[in-house]
Backbone atoms as SQL, in Angstrom:
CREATE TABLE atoms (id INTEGER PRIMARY KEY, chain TEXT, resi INTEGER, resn TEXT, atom TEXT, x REAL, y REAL, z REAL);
INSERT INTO atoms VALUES
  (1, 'A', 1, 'UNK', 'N', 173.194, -181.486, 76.486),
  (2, 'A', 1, 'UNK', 'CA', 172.571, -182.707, 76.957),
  (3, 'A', 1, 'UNK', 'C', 171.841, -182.422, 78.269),
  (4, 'A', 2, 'UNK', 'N', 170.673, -182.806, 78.495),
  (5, 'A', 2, 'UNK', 'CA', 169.766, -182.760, 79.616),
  (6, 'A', 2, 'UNK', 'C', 170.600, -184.083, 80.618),
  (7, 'A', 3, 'UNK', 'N', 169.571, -183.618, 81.575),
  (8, 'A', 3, 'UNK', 'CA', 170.020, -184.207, 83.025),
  (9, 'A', 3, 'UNK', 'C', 168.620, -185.344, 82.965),
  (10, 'A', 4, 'UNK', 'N', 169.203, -186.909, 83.545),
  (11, 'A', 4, 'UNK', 'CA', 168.283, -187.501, 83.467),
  (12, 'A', 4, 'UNK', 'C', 167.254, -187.512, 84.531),
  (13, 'A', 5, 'UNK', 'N', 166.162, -187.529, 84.208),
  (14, 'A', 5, 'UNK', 'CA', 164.933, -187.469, 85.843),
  (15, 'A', 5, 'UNK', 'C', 165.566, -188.530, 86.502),
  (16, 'A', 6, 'UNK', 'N', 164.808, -188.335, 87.896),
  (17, 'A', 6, 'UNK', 'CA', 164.919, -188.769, 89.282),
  (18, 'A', 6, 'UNK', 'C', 164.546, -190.023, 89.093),
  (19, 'A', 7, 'UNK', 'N', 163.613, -190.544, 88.188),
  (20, 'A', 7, 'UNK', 'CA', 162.949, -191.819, 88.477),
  (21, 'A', 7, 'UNK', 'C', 164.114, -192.826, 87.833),
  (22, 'A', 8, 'UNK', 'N', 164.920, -192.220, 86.538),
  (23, 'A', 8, 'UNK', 'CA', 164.985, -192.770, 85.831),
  (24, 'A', 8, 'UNK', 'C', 167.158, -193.028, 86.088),
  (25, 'A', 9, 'UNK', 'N', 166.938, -192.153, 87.066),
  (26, 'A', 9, 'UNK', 'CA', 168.688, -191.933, 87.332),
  (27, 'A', 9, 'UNK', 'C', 168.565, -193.336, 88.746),
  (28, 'A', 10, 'UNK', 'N', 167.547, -192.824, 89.650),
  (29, 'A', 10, 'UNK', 'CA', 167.173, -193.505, 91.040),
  (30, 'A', 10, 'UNK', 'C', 167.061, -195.486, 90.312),
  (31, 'A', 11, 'UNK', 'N', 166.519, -195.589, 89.025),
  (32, 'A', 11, 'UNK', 'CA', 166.428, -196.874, 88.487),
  (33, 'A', 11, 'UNK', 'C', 167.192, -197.336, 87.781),
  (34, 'A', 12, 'UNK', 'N', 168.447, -196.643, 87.376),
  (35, 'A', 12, 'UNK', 'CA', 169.207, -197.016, 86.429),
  (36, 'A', 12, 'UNK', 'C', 168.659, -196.963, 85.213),
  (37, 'A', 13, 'UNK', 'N', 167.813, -196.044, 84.676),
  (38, 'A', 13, 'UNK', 'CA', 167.433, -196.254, 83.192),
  (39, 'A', 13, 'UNK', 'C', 168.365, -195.353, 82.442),
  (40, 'A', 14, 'UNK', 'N', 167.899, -195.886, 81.241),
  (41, 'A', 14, 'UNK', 'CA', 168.693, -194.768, 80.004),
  (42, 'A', 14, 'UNK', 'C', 167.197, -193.476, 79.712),
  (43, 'A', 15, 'UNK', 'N', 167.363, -192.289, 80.660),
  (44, 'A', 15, 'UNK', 'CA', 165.982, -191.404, 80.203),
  (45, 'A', 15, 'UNK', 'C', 165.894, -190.692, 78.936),
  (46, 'A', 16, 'UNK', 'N', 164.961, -191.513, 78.174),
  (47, 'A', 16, 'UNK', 'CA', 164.934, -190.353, 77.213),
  (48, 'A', 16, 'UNK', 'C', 163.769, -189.341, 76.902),
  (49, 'A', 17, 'UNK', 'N', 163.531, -188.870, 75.454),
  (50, 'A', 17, 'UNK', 'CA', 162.884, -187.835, 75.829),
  (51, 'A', 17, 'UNK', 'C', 161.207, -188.342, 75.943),
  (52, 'A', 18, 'UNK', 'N', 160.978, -189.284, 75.317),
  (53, 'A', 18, 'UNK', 'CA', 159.756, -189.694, 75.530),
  (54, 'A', 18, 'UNK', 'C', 159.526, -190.714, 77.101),
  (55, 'A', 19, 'UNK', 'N', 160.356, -190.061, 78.620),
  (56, 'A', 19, 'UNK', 'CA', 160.573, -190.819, 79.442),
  (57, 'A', 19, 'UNK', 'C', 158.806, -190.341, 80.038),
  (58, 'A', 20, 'UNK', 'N', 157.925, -191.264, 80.567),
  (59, 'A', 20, 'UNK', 'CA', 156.615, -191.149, 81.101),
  (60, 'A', 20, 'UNK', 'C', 156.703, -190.209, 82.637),
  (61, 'A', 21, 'UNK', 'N', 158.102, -190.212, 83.209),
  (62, 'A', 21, 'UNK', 'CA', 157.956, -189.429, 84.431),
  (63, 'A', 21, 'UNK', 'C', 159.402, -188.724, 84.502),
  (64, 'A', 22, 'UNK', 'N', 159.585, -188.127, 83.209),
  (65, 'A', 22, 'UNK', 'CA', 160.579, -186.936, 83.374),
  (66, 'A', 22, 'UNK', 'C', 159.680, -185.765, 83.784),
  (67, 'A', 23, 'UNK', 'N', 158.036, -185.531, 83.172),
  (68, 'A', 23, 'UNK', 'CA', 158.113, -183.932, 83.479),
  (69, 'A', 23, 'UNK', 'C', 157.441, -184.067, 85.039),
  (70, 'A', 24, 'UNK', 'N', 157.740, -185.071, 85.431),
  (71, 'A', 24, 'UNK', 'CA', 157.032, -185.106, 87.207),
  (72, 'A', 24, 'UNK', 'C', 157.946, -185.495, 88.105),
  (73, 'A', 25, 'UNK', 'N', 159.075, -186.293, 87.676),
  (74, 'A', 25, 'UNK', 'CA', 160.407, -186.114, 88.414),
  (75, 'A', 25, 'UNK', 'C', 161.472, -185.500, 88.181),
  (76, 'A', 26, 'UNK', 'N', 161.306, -184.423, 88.330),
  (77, 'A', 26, 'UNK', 'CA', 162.723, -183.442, 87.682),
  (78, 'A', 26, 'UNK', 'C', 163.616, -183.928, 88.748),
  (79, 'A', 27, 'UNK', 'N', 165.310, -183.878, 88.042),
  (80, 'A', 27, 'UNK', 'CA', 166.471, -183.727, 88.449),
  (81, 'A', 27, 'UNK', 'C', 166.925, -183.156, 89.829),
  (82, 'A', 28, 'UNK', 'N', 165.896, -182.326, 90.094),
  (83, 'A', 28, 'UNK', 'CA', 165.884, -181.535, 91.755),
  (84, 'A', 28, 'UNK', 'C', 165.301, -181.480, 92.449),
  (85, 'A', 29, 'UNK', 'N', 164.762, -183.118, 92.262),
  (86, 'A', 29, 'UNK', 'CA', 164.003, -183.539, 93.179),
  (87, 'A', 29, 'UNK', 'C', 163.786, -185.369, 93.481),
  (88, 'A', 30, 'UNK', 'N', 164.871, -185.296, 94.363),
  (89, 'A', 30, 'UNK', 'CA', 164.997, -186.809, 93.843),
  (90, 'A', 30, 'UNK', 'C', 164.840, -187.283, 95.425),
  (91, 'A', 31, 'UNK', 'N', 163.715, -186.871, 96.501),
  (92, 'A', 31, 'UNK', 'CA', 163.154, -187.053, 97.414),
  (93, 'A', 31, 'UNK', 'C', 161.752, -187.857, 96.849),
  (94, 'A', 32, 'UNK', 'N', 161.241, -186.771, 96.251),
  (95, 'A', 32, 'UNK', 'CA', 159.834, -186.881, 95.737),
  (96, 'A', 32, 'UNK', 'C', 160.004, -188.365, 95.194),
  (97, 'A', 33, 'UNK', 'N', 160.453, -188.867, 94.019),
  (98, 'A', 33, 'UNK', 'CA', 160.463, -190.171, 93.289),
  (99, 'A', 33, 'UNK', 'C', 160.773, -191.316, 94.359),
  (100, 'A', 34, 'UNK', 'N', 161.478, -190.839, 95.030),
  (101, 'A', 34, 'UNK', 'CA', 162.369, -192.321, 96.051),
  (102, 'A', 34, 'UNK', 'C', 160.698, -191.940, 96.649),
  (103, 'A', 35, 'UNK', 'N', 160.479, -191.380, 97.494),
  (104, 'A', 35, 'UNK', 'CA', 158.891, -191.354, 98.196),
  (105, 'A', 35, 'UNK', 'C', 157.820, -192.007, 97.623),
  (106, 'A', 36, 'UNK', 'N', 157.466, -191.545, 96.674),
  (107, 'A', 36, 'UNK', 'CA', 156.520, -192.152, 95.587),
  (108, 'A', 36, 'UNK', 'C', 156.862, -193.523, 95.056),
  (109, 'A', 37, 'UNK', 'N', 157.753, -194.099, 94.847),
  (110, 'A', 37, 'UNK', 'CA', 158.341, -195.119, 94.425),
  (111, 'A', 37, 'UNK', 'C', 158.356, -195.928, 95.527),
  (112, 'A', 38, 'UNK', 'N', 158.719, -195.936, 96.875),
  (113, 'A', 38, 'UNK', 'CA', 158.708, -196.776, 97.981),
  (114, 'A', 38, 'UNK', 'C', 157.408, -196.966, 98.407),
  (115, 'A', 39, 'UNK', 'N', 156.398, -196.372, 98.090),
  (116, 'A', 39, 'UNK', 'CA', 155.241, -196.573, 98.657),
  (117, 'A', 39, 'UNK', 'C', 154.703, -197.325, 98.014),
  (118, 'A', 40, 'UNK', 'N', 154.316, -196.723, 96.313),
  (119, 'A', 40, 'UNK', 'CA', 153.425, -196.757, 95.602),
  (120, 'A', 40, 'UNK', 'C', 154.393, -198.262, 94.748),
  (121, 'A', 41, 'UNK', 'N', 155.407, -198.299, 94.534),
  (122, 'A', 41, 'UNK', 'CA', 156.283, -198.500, 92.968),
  (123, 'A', 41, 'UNK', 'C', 155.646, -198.413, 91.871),
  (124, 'A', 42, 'UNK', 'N', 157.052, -198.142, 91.182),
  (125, 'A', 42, 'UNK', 'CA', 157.145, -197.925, 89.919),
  (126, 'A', 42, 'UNK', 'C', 156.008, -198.245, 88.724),
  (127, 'A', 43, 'UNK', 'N', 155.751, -199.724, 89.144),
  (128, 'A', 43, 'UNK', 'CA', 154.828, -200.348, 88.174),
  (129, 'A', 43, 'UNK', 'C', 153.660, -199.764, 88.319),
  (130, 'A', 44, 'UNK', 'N', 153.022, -199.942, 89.391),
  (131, 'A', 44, 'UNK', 'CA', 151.666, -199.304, 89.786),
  (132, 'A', 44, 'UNK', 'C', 151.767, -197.709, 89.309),
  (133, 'A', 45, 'UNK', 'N', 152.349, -196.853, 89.823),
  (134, 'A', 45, 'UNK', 'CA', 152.793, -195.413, 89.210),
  (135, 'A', 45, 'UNK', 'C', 152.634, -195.125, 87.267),
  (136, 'A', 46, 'UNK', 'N', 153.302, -196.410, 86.692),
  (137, 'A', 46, 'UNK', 'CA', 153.023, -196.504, 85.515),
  (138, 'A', 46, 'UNK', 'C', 151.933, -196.843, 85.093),
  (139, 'A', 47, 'UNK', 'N', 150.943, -197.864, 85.409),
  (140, 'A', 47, 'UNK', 'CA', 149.928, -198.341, 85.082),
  (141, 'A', 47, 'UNK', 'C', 149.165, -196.758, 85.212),
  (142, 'A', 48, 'UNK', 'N', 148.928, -196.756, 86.794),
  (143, 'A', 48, 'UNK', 'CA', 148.653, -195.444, 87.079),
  (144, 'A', 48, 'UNK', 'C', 148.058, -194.252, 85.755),
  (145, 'A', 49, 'UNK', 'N', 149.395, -193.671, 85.073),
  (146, 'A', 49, 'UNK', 'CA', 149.533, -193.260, 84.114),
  (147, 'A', 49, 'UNK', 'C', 149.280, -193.491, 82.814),
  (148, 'A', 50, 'UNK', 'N', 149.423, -194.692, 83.024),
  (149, 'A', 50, 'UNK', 'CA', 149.009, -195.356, 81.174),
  (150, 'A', 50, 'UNK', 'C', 147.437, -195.541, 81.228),
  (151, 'A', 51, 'UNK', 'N', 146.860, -195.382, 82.179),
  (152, 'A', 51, 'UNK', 'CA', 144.944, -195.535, 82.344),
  (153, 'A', 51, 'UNK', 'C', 144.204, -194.045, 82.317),
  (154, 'A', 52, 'UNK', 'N', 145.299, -193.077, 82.359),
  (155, 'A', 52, 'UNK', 'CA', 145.087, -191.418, 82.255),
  (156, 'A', 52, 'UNK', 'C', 145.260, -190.950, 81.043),
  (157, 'A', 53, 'UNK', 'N', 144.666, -190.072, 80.762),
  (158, 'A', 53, 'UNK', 'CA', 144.356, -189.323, 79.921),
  (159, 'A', 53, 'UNK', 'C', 146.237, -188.082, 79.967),
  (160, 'A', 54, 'UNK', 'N', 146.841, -188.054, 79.160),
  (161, 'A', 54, 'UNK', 'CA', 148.186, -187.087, 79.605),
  (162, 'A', 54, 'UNK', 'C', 147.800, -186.042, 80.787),
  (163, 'A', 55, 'UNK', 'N', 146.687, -185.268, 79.965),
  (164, 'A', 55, 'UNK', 'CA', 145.984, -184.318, 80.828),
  (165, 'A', 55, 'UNK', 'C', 146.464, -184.617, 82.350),
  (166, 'A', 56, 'UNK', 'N', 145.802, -185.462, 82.280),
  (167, 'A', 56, 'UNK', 'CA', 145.401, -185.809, 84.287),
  (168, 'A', 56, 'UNK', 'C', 146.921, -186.483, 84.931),
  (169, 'A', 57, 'UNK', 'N', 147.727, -186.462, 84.035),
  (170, 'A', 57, 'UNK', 'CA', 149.068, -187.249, 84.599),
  (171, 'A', 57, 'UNK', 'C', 149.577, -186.399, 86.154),
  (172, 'A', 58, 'UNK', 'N', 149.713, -184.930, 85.713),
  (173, 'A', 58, 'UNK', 'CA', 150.551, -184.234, 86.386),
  (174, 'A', 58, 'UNK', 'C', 150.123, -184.072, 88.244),
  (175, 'A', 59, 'UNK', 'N', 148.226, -184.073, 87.998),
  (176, 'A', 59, 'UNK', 'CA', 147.725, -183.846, 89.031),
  (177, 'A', 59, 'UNK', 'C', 147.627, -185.473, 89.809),
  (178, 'A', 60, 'UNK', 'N', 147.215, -186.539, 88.899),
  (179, 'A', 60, 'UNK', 'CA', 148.159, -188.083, 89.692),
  (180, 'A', 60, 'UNK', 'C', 149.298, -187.842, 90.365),
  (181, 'A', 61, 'UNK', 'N', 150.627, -187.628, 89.637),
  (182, 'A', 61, 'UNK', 'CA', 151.471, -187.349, 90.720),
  (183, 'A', 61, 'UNK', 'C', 151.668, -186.616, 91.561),
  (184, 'A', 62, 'UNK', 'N', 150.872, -184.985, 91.659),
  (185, 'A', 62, 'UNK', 'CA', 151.196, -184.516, 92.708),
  (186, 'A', 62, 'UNK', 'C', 150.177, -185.176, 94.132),
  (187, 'A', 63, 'UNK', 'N', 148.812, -186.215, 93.719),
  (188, 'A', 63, 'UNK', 'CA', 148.140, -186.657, 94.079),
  (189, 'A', 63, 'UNK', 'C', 148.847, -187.518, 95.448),
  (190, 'A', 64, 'UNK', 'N', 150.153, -188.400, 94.477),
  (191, 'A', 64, 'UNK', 'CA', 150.312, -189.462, 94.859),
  (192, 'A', 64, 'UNK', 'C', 151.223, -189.033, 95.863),
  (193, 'A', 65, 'UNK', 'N', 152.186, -188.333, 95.510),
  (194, 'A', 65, 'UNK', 'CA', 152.818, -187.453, 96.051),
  (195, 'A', 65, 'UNK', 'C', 152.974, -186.519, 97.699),
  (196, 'A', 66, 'UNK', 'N', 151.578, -186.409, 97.392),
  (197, 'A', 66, 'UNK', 'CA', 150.786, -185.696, 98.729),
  (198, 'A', 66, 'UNK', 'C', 150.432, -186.734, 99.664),
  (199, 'A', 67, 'UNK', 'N', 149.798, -187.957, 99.362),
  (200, 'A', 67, 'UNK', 'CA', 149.546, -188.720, 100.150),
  (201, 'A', 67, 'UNK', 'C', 150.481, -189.760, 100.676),
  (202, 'A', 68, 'UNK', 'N', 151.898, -189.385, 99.959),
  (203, 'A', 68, 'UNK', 'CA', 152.629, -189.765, 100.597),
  (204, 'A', 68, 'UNK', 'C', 153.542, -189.479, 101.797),
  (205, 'A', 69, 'UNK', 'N', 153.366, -187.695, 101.509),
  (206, 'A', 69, 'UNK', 'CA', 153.831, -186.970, 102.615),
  (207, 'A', 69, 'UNK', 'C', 152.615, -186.701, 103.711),
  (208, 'A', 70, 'UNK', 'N', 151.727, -186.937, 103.520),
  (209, 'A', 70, 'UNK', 'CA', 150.893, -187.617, 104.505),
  (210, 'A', 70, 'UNK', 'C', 150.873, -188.259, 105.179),
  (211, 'A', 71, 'UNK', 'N', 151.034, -189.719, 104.764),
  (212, 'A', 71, 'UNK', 'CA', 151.828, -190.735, 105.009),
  (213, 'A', 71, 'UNK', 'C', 152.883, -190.927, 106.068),
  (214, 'A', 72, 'UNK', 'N', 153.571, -190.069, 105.612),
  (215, 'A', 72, 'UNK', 'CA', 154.920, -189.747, 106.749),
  (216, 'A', 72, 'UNK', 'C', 154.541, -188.869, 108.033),
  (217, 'A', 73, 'UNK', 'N', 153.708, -187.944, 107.573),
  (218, 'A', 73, 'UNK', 'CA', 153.355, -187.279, 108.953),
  (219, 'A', 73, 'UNK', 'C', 152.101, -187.969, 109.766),
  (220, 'A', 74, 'UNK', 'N', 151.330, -188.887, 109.369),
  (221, 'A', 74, 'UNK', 'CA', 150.732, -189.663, 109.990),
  (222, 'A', 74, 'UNK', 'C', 150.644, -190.712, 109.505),
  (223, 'A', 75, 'UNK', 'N', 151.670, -191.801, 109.874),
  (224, 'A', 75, 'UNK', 'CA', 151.442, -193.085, 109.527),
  (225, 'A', 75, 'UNK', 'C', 150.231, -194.197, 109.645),
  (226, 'A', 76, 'UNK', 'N', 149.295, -193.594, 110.445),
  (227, 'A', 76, 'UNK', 'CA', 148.195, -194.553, 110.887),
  (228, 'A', 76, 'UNK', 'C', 147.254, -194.134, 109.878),
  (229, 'A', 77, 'UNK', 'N', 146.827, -192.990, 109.774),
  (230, 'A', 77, 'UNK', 'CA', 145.549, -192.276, 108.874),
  (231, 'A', 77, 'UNK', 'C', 146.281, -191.931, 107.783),
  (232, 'A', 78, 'UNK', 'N', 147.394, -191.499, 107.498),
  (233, 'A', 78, 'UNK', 'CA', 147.831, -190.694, 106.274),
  (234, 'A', 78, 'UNK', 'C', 146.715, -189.273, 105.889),
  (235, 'A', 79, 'UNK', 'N', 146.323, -189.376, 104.485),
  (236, 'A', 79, 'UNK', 'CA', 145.612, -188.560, 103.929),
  (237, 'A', 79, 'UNK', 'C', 144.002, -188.556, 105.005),
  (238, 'A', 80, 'UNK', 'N', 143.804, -189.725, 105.245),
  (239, 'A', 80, 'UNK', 'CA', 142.248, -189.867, 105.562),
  (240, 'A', 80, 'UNK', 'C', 141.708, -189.089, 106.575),
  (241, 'A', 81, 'UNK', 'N', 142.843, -188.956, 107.981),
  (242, 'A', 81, 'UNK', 'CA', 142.925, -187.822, 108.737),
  (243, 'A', 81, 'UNK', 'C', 142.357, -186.242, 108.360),
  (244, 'A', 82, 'UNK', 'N', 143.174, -185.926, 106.959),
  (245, 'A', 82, 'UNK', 'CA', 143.130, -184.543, 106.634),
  (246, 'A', 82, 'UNK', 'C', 141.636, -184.539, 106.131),
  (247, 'A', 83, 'UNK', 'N', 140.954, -185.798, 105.773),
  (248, 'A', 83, 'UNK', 'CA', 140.091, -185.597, 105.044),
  (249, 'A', 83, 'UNK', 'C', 138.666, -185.927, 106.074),
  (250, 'A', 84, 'UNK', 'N', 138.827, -186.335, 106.782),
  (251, 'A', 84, 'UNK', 'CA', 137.832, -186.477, 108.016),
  (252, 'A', 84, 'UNK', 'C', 137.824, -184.959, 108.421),
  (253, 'A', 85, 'UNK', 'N', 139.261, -184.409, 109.144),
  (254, 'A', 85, 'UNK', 'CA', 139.053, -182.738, 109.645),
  (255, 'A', 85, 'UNK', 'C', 137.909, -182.159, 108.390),
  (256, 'A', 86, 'UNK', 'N', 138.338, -181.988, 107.587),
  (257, 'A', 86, 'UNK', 'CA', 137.290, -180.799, 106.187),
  (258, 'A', 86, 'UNK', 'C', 135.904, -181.531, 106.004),
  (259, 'A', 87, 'UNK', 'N', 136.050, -182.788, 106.352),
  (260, 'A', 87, 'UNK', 'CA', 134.416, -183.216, 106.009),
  (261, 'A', 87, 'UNK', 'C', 133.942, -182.323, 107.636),
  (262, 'A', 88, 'UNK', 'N', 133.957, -182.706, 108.687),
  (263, 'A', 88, 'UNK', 'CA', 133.743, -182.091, 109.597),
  (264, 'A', 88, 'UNK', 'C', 133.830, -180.789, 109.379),
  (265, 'A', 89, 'UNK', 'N', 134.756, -179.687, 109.072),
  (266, 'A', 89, 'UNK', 'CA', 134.369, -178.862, 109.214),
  (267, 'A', 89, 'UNK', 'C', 133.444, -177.993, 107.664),
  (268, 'A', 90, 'UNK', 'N', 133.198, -178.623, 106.749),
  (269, 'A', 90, 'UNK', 'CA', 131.968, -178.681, 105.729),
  (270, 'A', 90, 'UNK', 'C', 131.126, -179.209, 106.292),
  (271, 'A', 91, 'UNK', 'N', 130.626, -179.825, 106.717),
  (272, 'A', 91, 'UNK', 'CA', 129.394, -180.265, 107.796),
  (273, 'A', 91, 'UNK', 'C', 128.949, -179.112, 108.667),
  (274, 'A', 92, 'UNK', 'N', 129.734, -178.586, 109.368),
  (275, 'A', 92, 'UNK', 'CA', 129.380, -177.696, 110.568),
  (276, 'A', 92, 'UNK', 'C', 129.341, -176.394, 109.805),
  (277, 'A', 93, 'UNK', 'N', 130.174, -176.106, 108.601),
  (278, 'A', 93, 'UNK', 'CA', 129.907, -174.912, 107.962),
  (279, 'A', 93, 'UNK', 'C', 128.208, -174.885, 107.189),
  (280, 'A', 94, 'UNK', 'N', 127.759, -176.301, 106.928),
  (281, 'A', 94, 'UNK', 'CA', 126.415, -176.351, 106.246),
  (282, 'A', 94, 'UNK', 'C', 125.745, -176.088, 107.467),
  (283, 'A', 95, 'UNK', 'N', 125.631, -176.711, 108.370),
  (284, 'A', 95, 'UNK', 'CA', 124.807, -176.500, 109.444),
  (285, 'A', 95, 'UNK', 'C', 124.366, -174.797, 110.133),
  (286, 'A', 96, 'UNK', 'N', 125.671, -173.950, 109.676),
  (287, 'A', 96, 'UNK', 'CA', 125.563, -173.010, 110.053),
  (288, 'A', 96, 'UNK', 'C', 124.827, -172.315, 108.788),
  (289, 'A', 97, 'UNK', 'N', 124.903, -172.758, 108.217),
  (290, 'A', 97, 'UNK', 'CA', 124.279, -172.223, 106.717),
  (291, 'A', 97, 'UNK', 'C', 122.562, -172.276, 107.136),
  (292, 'A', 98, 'UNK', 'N', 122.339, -173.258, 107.392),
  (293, 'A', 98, 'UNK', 'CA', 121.007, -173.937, 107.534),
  (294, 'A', 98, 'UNK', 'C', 120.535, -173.086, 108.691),
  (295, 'A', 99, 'UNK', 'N', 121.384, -172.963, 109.882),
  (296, 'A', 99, 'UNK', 'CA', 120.479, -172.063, 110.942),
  (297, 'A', 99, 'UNK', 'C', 120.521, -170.679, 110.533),
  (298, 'A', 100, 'UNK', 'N', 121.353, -170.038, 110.017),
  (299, 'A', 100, 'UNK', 'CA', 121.445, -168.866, 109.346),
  (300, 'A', 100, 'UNK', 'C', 119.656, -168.627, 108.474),
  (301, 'A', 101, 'UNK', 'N', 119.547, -169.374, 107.358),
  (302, 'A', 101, 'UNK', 'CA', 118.323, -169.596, 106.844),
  (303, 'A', 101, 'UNK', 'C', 117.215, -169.794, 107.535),
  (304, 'A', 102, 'UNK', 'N', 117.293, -170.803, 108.502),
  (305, 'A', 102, 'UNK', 'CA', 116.128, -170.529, 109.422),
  (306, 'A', 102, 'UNK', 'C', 115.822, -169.794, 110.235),
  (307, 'A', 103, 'UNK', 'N', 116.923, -168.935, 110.624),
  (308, 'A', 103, 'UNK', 'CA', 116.066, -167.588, 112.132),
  (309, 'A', 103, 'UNK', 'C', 115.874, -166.769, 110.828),
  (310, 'A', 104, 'UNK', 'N', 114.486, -166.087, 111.242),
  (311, 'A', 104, 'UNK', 'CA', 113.595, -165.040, 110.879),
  (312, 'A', 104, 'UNK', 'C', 114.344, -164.115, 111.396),
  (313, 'A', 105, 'UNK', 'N', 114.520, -162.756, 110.240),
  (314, 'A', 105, 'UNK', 'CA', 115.004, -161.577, 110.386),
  (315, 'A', 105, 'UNK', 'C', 114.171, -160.757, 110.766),
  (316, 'A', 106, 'UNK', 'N', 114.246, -160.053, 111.788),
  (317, 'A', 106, 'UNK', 'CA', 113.621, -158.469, 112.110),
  (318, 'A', 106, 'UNK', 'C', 113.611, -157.712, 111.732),
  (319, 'A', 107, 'UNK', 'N', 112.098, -157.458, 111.015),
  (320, 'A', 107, 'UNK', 'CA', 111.569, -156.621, 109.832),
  (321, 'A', 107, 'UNK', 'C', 112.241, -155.152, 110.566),
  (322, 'A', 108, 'UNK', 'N', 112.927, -154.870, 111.687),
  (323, 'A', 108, 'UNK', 'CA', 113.155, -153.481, 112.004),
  (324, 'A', 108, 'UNK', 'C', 115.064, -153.408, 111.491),
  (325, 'A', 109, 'UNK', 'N', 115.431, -154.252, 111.073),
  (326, 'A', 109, 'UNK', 'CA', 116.750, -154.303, 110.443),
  (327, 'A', 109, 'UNK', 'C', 116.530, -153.918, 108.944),
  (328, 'A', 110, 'UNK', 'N', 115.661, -154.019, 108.687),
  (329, 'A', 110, 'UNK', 'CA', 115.243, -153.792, 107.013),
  (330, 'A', 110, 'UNK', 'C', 114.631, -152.304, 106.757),
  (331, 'A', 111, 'UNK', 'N', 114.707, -151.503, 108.288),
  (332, 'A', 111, 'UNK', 'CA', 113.520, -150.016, 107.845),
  (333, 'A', 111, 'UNK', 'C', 114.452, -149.131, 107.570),
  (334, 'A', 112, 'UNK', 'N', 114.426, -148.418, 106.673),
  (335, 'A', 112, 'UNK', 'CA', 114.701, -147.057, 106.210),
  (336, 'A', 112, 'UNK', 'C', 115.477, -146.189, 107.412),
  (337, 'A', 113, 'UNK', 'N', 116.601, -145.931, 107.413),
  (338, 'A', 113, 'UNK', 'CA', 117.388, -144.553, 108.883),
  (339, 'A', 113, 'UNK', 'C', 117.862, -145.501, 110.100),
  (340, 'A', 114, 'UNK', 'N', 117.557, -147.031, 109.904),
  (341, 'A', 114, 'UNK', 'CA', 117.998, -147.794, 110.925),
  (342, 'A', 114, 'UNK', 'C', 119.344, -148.493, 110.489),
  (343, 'A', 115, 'UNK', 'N', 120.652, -148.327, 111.225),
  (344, 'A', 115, 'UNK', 'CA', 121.502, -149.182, 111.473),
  (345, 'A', 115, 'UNK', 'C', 121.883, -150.525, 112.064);
């Protein structure tokens, strides 16, 4: 006999095998579900899932998941923080792209015996 998931032990359900968040709340990990569940709940998490394709289930929860431990390490911004830093620094990486392209190279870097 299997061990019932986190979501479904944490809710009092009976899990069985067709449970929608056994293969994303395993048994040894029953941080993750209480996290995800206090933020997000259950219902929304399900809907969540039932509007996905199976495919895309796994990367939803680690989605949801992430922005919840986000969440915790910055309660004001959460995720949006992390995502302001990388737009900024994709911005400044294009920019460098762009001046790179625009200075003209010195045709004496291109001659034959020169280092």
């Amino acid at each position: 006999t299997t061990s019932a998931c986190t979501a479904c032990r944490n809710l009092q359900w009976r899990c069985t095998p067709e449970c929608l968040f056994a293969p994303y709340f395993l048994p040894d990990q029953p941080e993750r579900f209480a996290n995800v569940h206090n933020v997000f709940g259950v219902s929304n998490v399900r809907k969540m899932l039932n509007e996905l394709l199976v495919y895309f289930h796994e990367d939803c929860i680690n989605t949801l998941a992430y922005e919840v431990d986000m969440r915790v390490k910055d309660p004001i911004y959460g995720c949006v923080s992390v995502i302001s830093v990388l737009q900024k620094r994709a911005a400044r990486t294009q920019n460098h792209k762009y001046l790179a392209l625009a200075t003209p190279c010195s045709s004496s870097m291109f001659s034959p015996g020169t280092r």
